[in-house]
N, C-alpha and C positions, 0 to 999 in steps of 0.2 A: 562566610559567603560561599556559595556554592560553587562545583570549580565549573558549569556548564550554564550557558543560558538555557531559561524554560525550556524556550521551542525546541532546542535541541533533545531534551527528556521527553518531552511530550511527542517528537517524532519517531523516535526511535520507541516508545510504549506503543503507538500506533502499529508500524510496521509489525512487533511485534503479537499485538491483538488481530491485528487482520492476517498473516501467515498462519496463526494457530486456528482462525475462524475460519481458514479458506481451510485447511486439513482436517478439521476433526469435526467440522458442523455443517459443510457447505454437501447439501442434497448432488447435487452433478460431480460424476466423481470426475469428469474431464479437468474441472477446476484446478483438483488436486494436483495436477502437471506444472503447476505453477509455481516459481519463485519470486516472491517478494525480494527485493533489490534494494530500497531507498525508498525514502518518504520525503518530502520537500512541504516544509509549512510555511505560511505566510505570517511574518511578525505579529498581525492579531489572532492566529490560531484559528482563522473559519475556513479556513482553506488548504488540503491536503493533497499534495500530487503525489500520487503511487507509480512507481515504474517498477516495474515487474517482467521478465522470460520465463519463456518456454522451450524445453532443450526438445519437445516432440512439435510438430504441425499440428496446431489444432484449428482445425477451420471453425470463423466465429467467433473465436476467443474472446476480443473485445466485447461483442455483442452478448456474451457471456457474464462476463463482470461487470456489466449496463445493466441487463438484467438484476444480478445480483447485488449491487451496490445501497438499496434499500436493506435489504440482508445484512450487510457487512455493515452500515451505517449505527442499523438498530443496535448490533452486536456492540461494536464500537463505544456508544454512548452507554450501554449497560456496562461494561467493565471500567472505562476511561473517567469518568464522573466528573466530569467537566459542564462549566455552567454552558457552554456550545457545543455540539458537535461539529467536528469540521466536515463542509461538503469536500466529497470527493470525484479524484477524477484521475483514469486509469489511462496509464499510458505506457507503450511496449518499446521497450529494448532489444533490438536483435542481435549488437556487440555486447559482450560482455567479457572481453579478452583487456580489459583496463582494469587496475586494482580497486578496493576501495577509497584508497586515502585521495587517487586524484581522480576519478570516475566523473565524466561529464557524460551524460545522454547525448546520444545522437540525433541532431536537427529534425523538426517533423517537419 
């Protein structure tokens, strides 16, 4: 038996496919400002929450990765090979002074 549930691998492949897609493929270099944080999936895997910082002010930011989430999506499903792509859905961290082991997001 394996020592991790799916969603757990499967989140963490995520994160990992969308940080490499937002650095080396993503057309707007503002993007690139960006740190991938955490991935949070939902037990059926259609659903992926991104929380992500930015150590500079980018005004739009979000409005940025709306944009680009078709992008990241396709990317996504091309390397992940999953019979779903999970939708996604981008949302900002402004603390990041919490480790990872017990890192809860800040209330929106």
């Amino acid at each position: 038996m394996k020592p991790y549930k799916r969603s757990e691998r499967v989140r963490e492949e995520i994160r990992r496919i969308i940080a490499e897609t937002i650095a080396f493929e993503a057309k707007d270099p503002r993007l690139r400002r960006i740190t991938i944080l955490r991935v949070e999936m939902s037990e059926d895997l259609r659903y992926a929450r991104i929380y992500y910082t930015s150590y500079e002010d980018i005004e739009g930011l979000s409005g940025m990765l709306q944009k680009a989430k078709g992008f990241l999506r396709t990317s996504l499903a091309r390397k992940l090979r999953m019979k779903f792509t999970p939708d996604l859905s981008f949302h900002e961290v402004k603390n990041v002074d919490v480790g990872t082991d017990g890192w809860v997001p800040e209330s929106e």
